[in-house]
LOPAMAR-456677 format. One record per atom (N, C-alpha, C): x, y, z; atom name; residue number from 1. Coordinates in steps of 0.02 Angstrom, whole numbers, plus 50000, padded with zeros to 5 digits. Example, Ala and Ser with C-alpha at 12.3 -4.5 7.8 and 13.67 -1.06 7.14 Angstrom:
<pt xx="50660" yy="49716" zz="50390" a="N" k="1"/>
<pt xx="50615" yy="49775" zz="50390" a="CA" k="1"/>
<pt xx="50660" yy="49835" zz="50390" a="C" k="1"/>
<pt xx="50642" yy="49888" zz="50354" a="N" k="2"/>
<pt xx="50684" yy="49947" zz="50357" a="CA" k="2"/>
<pt xx="50645" yy="50002" zz="50394" a="C" k="2"/>
END
This chain:
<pt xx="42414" yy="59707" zz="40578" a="N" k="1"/>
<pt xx="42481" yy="59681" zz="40567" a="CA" k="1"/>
<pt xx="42520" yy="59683" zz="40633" a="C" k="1"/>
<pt xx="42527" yy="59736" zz="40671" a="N" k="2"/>
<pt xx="42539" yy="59742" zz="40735" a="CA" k="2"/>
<pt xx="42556" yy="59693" zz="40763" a="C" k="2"/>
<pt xx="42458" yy="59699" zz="40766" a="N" k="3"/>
<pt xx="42451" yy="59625" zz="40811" a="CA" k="3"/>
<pt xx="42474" yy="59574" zz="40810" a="C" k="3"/>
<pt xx="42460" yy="59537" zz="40768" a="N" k="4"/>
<pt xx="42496" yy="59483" zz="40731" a="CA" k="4"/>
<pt xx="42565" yy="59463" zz="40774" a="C" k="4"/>
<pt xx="42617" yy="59523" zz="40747" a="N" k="5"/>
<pt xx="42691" yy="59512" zz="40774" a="CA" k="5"/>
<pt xx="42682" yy="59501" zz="40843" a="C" k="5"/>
<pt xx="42644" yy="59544" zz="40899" a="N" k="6"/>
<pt xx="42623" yy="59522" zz="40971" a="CA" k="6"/>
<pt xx="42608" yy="59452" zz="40986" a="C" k="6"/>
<pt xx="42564" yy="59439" zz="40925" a="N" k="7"/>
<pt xx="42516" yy="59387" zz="40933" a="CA" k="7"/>
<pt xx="42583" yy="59306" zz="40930" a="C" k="7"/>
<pt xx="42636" yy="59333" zz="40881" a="N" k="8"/>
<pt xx="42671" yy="59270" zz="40866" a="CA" k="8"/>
<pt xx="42735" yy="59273" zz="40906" a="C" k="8"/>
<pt xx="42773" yy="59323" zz="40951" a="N" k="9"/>
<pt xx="42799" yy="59357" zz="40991" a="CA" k="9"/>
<pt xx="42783" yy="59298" zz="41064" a="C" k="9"/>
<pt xx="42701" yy="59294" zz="41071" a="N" k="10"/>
<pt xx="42671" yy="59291" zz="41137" a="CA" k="10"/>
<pt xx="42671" yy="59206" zz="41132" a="C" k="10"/>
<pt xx="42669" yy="59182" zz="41070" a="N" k="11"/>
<pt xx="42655" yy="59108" zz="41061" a="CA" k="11"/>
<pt xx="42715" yy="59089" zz="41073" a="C" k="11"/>
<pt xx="42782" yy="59116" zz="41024" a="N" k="12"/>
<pt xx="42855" yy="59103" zz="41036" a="CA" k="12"/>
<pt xx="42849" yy="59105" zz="41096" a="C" k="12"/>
<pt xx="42861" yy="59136" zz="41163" a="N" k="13"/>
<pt xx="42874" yy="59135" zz="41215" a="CA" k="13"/>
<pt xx="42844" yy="59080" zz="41248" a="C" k="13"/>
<pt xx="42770" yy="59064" zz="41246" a="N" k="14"/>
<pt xx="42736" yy="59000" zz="41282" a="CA" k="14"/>
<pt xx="42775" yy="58957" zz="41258" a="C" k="14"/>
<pt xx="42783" yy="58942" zz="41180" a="N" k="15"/>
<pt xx="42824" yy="58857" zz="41169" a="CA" k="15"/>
<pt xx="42893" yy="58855" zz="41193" a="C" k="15"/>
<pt xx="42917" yy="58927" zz="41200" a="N" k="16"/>
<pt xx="43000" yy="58918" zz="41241" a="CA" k="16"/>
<pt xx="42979" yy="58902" zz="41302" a="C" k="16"/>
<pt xx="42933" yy="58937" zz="41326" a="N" k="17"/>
<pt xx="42921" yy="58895" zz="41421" a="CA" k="17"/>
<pt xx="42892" yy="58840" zz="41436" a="C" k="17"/>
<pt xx="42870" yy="58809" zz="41377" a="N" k="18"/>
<pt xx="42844" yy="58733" zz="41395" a="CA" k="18"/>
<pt xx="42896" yy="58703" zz="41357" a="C" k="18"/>
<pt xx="42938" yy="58712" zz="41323" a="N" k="19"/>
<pt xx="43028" yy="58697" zz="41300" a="CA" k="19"/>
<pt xx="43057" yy="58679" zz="41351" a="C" k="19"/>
<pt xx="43045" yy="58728" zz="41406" a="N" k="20"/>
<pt xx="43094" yy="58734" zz="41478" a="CA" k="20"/>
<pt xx="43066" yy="58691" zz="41510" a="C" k="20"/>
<pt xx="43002" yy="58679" zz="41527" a="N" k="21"/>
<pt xx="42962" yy="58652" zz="41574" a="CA" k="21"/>
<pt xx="42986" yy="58562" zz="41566" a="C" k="21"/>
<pt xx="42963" yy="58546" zz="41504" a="N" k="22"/>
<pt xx="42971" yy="58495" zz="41477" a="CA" k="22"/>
<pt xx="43058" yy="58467" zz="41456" a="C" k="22"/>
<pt xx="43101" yy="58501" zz="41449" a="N" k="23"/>
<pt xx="43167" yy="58491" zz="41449" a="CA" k="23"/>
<pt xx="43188" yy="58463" zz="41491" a="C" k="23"/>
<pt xx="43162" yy="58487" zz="41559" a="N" k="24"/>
<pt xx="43179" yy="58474" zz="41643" a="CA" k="24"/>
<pt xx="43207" yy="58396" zz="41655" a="C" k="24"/>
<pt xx="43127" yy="58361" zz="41617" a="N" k="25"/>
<pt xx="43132" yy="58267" zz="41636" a="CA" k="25"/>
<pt xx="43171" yy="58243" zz="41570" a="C" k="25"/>
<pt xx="43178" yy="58181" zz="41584" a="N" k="26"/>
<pt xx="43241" yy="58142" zz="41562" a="CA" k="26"/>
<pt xx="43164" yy="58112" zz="41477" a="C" k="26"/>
<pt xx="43220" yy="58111" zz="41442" a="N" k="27"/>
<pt xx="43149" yy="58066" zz="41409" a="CA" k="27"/>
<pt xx="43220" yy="58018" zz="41365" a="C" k="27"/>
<pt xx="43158" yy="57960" zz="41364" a="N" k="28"/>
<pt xx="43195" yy="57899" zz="41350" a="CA" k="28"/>
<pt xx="43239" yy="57888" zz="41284" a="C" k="28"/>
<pt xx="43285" yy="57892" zz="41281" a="N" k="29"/>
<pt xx="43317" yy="57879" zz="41217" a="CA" k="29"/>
<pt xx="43292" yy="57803" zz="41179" a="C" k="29"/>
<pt xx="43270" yy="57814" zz="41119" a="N" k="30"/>
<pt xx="43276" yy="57728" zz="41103" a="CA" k="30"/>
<pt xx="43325" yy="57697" zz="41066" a="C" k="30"/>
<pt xx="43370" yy="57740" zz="41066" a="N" k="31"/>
<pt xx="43446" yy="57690" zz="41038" a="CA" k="31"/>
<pt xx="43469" yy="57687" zz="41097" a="C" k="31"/>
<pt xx="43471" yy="57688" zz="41147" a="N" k="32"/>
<pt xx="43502" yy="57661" zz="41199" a="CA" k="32"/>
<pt xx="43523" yy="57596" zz="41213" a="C" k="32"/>
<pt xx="43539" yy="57561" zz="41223" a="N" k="33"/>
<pt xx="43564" yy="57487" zz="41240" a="CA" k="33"/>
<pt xx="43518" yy="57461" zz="41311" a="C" k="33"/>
<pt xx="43482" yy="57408" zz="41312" a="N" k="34"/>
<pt xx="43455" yy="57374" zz="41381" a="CA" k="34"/>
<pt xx="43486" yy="57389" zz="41423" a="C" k="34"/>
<pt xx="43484" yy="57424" zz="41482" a="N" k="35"/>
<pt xx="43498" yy="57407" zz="41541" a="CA" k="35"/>
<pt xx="43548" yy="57481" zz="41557" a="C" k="35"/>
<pt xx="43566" yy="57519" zz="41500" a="N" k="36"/>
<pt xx="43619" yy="57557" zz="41512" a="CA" k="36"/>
<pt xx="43596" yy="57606" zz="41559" a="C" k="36"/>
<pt xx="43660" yy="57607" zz="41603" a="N" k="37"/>
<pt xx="43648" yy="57672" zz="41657" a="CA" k="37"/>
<pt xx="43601" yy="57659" zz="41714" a="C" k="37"/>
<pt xx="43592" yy="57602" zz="41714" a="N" k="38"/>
<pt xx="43554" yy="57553" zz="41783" a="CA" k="38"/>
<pt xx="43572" yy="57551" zz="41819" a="C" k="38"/>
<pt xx="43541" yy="57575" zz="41911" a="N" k="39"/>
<pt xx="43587" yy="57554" zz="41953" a="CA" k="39"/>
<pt xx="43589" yy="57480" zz="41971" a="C" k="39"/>
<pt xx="43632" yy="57466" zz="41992" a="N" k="40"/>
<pt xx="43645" yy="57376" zz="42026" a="CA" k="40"/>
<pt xx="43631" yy="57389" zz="42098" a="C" k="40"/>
<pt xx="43586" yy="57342" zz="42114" a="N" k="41"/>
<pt xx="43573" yy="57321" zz="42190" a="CA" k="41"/>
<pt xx="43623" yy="57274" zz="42225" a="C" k="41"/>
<pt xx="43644" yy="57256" zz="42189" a="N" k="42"/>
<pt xx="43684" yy="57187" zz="42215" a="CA" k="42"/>
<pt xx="43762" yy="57206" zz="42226" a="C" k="42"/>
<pt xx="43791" yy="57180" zz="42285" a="N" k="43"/>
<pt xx="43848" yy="57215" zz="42324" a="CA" k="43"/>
<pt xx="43903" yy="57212" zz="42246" a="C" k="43"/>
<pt xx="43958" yy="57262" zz="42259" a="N" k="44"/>
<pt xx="43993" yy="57263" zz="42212" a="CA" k="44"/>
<pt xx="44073" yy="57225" zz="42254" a="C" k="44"/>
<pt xx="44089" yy="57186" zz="42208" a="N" k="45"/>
<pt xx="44167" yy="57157" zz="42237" a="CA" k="45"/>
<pt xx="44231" yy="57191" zz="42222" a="C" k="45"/>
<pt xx="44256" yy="57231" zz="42269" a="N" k="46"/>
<pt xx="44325" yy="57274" zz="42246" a="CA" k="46"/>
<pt xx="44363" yy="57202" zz="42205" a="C" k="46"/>
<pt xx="44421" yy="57233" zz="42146" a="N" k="47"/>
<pt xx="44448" yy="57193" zz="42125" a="CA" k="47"/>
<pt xx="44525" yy="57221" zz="42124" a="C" k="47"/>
<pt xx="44512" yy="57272" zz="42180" a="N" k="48"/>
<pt xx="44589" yy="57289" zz="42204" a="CA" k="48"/>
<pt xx="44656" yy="57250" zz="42229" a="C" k="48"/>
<pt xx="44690" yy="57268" zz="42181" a="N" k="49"/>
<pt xx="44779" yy="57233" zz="42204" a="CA" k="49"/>
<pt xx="44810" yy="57288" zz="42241" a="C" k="49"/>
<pt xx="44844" yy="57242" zz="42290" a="N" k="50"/>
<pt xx="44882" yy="57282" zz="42345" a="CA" k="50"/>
<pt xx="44948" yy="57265" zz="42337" a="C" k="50"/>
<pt xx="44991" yy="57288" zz="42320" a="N" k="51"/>
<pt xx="45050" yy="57311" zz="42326" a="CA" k="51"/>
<pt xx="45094" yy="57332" zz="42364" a="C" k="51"/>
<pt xx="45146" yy="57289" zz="42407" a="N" k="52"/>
<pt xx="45199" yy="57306" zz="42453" a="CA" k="52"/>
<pt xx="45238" yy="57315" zz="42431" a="C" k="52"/>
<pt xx="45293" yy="57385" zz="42437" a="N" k="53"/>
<pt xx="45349" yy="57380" zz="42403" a="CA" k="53"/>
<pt xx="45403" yy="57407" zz="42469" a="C" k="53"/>
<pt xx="45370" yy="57437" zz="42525" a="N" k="54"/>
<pt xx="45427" yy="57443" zz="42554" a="CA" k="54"/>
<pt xx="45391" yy="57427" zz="42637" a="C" k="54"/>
<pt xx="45439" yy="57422" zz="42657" a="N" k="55"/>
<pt xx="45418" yy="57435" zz="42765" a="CA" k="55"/>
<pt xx="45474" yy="57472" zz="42801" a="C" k="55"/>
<pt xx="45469" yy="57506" zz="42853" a="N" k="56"/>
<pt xx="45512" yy="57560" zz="42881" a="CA" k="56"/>
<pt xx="45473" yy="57538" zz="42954" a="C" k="56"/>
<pt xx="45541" yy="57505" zz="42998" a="N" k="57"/>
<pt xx="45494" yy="57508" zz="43064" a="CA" k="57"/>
<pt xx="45575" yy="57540" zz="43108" a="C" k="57"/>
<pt xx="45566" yy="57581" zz="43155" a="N" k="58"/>
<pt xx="45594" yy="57614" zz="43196" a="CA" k="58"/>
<pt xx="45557" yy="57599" zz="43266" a="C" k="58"/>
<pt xx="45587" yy="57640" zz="43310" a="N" k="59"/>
<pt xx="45567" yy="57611" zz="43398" a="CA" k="59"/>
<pt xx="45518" yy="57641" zz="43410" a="C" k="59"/>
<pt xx="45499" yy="57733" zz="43363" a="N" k="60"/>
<pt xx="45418" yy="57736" zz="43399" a="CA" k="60"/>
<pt xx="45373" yy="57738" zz="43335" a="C" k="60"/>
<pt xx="45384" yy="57708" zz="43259" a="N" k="61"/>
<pt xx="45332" yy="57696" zz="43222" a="CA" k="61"/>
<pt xx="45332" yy="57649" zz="43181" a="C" k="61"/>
<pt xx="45288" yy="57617" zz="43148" a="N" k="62"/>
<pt xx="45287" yy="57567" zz="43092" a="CA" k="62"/>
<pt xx="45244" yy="57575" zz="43046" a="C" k="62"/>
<pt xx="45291" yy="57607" zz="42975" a="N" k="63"/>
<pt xx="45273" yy="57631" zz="42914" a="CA" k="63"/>
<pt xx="45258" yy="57557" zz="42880" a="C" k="63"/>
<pt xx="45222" yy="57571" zz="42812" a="N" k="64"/>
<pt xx="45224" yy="57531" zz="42731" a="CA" k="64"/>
<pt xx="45205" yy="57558" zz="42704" a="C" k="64"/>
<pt xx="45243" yy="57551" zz="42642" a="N" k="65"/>
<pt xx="45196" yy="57599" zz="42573" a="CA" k="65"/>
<pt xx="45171" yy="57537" zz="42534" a="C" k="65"/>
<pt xx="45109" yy="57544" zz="42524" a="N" k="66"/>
<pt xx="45034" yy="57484" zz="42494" a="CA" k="66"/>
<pt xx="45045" yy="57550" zz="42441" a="C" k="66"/>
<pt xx="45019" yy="57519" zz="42379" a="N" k="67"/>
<pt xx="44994" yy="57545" zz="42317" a="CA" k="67"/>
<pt xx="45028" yy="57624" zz="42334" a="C" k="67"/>
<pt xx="45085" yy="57626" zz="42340" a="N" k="68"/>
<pt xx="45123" yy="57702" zz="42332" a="CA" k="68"/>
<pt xx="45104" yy="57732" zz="42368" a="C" k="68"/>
<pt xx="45056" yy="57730" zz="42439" a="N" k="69"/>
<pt xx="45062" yy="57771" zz="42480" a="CA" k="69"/>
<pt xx="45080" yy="57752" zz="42545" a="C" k="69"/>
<pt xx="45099" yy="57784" zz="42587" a="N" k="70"/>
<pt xx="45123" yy="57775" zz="42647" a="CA" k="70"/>
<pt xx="45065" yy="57760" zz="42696" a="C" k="70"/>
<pt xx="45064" yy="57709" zz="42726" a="N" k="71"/>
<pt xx="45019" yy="57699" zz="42776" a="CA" k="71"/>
<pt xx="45057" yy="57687" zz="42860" a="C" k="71"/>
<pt xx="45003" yy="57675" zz="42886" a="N" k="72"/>
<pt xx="45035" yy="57639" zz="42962" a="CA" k="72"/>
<pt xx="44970" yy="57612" zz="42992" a="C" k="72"/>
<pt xx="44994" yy="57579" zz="43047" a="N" k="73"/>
<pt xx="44935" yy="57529" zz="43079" a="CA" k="73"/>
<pt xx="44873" yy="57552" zz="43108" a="C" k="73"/>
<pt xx="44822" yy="57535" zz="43079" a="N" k="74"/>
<pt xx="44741" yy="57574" zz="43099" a="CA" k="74"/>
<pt xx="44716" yy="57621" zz="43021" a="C" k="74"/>
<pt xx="44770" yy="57630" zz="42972" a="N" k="75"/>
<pt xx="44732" yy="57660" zz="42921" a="CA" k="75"/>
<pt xx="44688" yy="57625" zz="42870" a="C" k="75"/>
<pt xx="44670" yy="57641" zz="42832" a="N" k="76"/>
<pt xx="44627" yy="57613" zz="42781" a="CA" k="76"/>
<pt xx="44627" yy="57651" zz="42711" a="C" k="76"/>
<pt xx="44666" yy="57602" zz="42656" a="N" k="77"/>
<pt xx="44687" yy="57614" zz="42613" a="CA" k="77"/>
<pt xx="44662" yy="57576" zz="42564" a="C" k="77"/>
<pt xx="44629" yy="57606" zz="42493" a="N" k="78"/>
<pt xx="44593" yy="57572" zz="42447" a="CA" k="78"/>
<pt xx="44537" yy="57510" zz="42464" a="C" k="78"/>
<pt xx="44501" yy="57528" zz="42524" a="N" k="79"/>
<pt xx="44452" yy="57473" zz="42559" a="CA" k="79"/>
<pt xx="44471" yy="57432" zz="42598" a="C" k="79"/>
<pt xx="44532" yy="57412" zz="42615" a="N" k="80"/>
<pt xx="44559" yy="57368" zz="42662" a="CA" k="80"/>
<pt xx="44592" yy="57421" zz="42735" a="C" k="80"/>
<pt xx="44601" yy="57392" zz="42769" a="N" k="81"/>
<pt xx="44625" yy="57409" zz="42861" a="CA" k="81"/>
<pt xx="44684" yy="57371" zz="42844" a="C" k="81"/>
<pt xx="44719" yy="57430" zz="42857" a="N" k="82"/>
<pt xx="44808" yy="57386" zz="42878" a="CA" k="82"/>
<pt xx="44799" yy="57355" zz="42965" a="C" k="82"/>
<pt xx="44806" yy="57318" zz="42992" a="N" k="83"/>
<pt xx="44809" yy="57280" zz="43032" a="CA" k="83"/>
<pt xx="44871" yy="57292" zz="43070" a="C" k="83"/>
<pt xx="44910" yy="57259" zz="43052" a="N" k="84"/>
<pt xx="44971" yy="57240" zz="43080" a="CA" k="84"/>
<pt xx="45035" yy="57287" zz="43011" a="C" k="84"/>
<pt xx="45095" yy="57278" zz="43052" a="N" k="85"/>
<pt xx="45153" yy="57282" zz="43005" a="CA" k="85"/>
<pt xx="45203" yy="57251" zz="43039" a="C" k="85"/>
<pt xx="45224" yy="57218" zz="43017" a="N" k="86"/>
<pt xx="45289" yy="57185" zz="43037" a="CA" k="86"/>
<pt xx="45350" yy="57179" zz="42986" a="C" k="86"/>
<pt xx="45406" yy="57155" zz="43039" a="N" k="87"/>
<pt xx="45485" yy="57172" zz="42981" a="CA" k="87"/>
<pt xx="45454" yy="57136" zz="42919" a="C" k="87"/>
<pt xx="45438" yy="57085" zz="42865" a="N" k="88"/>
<pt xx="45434" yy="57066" zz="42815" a="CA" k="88"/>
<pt xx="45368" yy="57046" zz="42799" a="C" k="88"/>
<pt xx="45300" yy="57069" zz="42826" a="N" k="89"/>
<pt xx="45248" yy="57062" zz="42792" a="CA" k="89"/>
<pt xx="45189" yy="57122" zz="42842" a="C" k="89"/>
<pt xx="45139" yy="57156" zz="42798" a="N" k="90"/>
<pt xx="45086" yy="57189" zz="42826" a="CA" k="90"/>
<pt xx="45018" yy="57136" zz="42793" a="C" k="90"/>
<pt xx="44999" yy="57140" zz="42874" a="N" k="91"/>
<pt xx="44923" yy="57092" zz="42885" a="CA" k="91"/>
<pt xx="44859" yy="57154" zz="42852" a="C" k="91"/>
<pt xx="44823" yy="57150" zz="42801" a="N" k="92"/>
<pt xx="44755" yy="57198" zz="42800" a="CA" k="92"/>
<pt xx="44690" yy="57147" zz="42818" a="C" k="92"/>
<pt xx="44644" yy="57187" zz="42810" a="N" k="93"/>
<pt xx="44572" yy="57159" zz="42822" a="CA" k="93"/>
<pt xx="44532" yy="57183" zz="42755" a="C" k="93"/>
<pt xx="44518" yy="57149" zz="42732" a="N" k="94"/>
<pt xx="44488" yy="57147" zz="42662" a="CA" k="94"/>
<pt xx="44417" yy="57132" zz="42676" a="C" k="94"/>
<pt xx="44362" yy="57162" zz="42675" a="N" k="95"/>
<pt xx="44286" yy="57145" zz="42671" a="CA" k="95"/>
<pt xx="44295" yy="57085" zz="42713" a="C" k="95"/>
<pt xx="44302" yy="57102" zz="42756" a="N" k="96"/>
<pt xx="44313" yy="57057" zz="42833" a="CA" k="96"/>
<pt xx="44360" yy="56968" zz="42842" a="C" k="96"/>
<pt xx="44410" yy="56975" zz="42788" a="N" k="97"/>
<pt xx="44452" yy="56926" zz="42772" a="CA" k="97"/>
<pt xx="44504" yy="56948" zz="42771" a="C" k="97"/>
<pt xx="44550" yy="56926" zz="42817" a="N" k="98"/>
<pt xx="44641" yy="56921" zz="42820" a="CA" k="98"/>
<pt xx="44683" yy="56934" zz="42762" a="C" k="98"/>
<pt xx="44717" yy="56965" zz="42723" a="N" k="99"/>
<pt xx="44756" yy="56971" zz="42669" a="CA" k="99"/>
<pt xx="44827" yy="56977" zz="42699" a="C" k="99"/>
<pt xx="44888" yy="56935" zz="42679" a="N" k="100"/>
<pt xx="44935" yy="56949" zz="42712" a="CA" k="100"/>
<pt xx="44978" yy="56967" zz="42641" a="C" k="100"/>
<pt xx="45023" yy="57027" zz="42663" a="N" k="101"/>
<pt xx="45040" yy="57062" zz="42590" a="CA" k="101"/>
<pt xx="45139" yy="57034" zz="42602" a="C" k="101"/>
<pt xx="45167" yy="57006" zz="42576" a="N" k="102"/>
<pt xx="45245" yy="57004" zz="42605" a="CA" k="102"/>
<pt xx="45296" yy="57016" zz="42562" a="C" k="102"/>
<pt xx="45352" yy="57073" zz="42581" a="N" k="103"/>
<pt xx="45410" yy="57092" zz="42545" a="CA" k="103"/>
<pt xx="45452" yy="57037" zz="42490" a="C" k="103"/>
<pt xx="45427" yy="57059" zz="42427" a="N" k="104"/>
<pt xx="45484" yy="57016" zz="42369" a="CA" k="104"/>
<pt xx="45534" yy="57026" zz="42361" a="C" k="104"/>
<pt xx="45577" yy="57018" zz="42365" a="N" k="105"/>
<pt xx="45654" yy="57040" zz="42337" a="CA" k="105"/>
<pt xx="45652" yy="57066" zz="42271" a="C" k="105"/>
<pt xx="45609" yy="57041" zz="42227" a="N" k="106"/>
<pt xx="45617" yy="57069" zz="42167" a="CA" k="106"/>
<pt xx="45578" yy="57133" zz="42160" a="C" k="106"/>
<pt xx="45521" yy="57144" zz="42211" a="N" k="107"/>
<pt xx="45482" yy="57192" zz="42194" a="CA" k="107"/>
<pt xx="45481" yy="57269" zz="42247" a="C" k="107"/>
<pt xx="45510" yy="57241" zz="42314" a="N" k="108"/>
<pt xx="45530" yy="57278" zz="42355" a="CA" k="108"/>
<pt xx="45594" yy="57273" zz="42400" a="C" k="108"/>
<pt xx="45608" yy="57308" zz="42467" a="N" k="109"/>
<pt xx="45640" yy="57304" zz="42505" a="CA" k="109"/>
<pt xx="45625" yy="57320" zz="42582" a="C" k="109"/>
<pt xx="45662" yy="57315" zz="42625" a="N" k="110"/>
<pt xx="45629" yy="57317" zz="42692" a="CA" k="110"/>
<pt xx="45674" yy="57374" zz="42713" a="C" k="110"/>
<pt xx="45661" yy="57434" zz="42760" a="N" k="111"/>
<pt xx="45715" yy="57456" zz="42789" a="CA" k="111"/>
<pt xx="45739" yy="57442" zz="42854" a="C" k="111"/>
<pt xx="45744" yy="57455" zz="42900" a="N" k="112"/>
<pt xx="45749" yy="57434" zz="42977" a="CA" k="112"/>
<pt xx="45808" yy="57495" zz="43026" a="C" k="112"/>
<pt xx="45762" yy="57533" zz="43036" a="N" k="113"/>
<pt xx="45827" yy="57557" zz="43071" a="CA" k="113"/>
<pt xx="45850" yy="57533" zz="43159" a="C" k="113"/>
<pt xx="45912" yy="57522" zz="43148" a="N" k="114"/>
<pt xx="45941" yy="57488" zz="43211" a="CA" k="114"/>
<pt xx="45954" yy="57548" zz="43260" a="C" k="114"/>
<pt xx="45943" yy="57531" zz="43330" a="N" k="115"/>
<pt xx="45966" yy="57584" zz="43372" a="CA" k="115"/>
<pt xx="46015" yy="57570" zz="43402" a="C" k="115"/>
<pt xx="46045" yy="57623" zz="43424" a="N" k="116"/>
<pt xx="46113" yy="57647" zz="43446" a="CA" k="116"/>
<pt xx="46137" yy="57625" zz="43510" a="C" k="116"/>
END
């Protein structure tokens, strides 16, 4: 009788470690849907909107805030390169194409500070 309990003790333990062993790899679900969780080879197209709502240019910098954050010229914000900033529009570079973004009245404002 002993034995036995050893004996079923020793088996429990092998099927928990080939439990573990075998747990490790992925195994295929078959309700899954075709294709799910596939990677794509093929380039992906940002379908990001950029948003100007303000510009701040002074004598030694030139601010814009794009999509609520503050940038300036040479950064790179949500995949595009701010380019340029000027009083009423910032130039980006979009996946190597020109985007010119320009102040609405209805949607933003410009500041400008004048010197003294």
């Amino acid at each position: 009788m002993r034995l036995s309990v050893r004996l079923k003790r020793l088996i429990v333990a092998c099927v928990s470690l080939c439990v573990l062993l075998i747990g490790t790899k992925t195994l295929a679900d078959p309700m899954r849907p075709p294709g799910y969780g596939a990677v794509s080879t093929t380039k992906s197209y940002r379908s990001t909107t950029y948003s100007l709502s303000q510009i701040l240019i002074s004598d030694d910098r030139k601010r814009a805030i794009i999509n609520e954050t503050l940038v300036s010229e040479g950064v790179k914000i949500d995949g595009a390169k701010v380019l340029k900033i000027e009083e009423d529009r910032v130039i980006l570079r979009v996946d190597g194409k020109l985007k010119v973004l320009a102040i609405n009245d209805t949607k933003g404002f410009q500041i400008k500070r004048e010197t003294e």
